[in-house]
Structures are given as structure tokens and as C-alpha cells.
C-alpha positions, 0 to 999 in steps of 0.5 A: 284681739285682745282676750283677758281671762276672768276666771279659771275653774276646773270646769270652765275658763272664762275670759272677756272681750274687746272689741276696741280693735278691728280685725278684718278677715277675708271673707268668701261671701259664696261659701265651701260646698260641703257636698261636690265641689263647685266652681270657685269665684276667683276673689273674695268679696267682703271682709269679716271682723269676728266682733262685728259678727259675734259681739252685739252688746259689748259690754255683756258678752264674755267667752268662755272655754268649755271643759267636758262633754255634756252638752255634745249633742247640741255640737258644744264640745270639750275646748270650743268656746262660747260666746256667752250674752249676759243681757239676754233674759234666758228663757226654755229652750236656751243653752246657758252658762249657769253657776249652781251651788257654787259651779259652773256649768252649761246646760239647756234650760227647761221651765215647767210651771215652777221648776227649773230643770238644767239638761245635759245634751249627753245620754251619760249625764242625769238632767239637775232638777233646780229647788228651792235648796239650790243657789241658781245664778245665770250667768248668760245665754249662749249665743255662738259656738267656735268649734274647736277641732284640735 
């Protein structure tokens, strides 16, 4: 699969998505016990394309690789990515990659009444109450998270 990247920042690399070509994994439909280890069946049952799994709107989704740790409670860690939907209305409760005064950031989305609030989901870092001073931009809602162990 082809990535482009779109954007490069100090905190945050975006890149977009195509989704003109297949790429089909093997899939074990059984799954891995992560507790005891079970019998394994001796095949695999299906294949798996990391579009058709993650990519529902084409057009609106892009990727972006994360620089940081202030959403590591919510499992987003320095160099996972994210598979980001820009068609989706965010909404409280959604982690989303938002462009405040001029940076990127992600953050969960809290709404009361009329504020906005973006919380980190790291106890080091201050929640940002948004007002009427800042520029607020959207940028997506998240929708995926690839791990990134190494």
C-alpha cells in the first residue's frame, strides 16, 4: 500500500491513504489466547485487507503517526498511528486530531453546555479549556489505533 505523507510537524505526521490496491493477509479467524495456550487449528480461514478492515470512507480518512504520550491511557502511544475519519461529526467522548492555534494535537473531546474541553489521557498533562480566544479546527475523529511495539 501506498502511503503519502501530507504533513510533517514537530508533533504529529500525517499521511494519506490508498486504497486502490488489495493486500490480503492471512487471517486466523480463531484468534491467539492470551491467557493458556489453546489447540491451534492447523489452517487459516480467511484473508484480511488492512483497507477493507480499517478504511470505510476513502476519501475522508488519512493516518497520522503520533509524537508523544498524552493520550497513553487511552492505549495511544508515542509512534502508533491512527487511522483518523474526517467525515464523522465529533462528538464528547471521541478522541479526535484537532488543530488548536496553529498545532496539532490529539485529545478526547468533552462538551458541557457551551465549552469545549480537550483532555489528555496522561495525569502529566493539564486538560485545555477551548474559548472564544482560540482557533478550534477538527481535524477527524479517530476510529483505529496500530500499536507500535518497536
Amino acid at each position: 500500500m501506498k502511503v503519502i505523507e501530507l504533513h510533517s510537524g514537530p508533533k504529529m505526521e500525517f499521511f494519506g491513504v490508498d486504497t486502490s490496491t488489495a493486500m490480503p493477509l492471512p487471517y486466523f479467524a480463531g484468534g491467539v489466547s492470551a491467557g493458556f495456550p489453546s489447540p491451534a487449528d492447523d489452517f487459516l480461514e480467511d484473508n484480511l485487507d488492512f483497507n477493507k478492515q480499517f478504511i470505510k470512507n476513502p476519501s475522508s480518512t488519512f493516518y497520522v503517526r503520533v509524537k508523544g504520550n498524552s493520550m497513553i491511557d487511552a492505549g495511544i502511544s508515542d509512534k502508533d498511528i491512527l487511522v483518523v475519519d474526517r467525515s464523522l461529526d465529533p462528538k464528547t467522548g471521541d478522541i479526535a486530531v484537532c488543530f488548536l492555534d496553529g498545532e496539532f494535537t490529539v485529545k478526547h473531546i468533552l462538551i458541557e453546555k457551551e465549552i469545549v474541553w480537550l483532555v489528555p489521557k496522561n495525569d502529566e498533562f493539564e486538560p485545555i479549556k477551548v474559548t472564544a480566544e482560540n482557533e478550534l479546527t477538527i481535524w477527524g475523529v479517530v476510529i483505529n489505533v496500530i500499536k507500535s511495539f518497536r
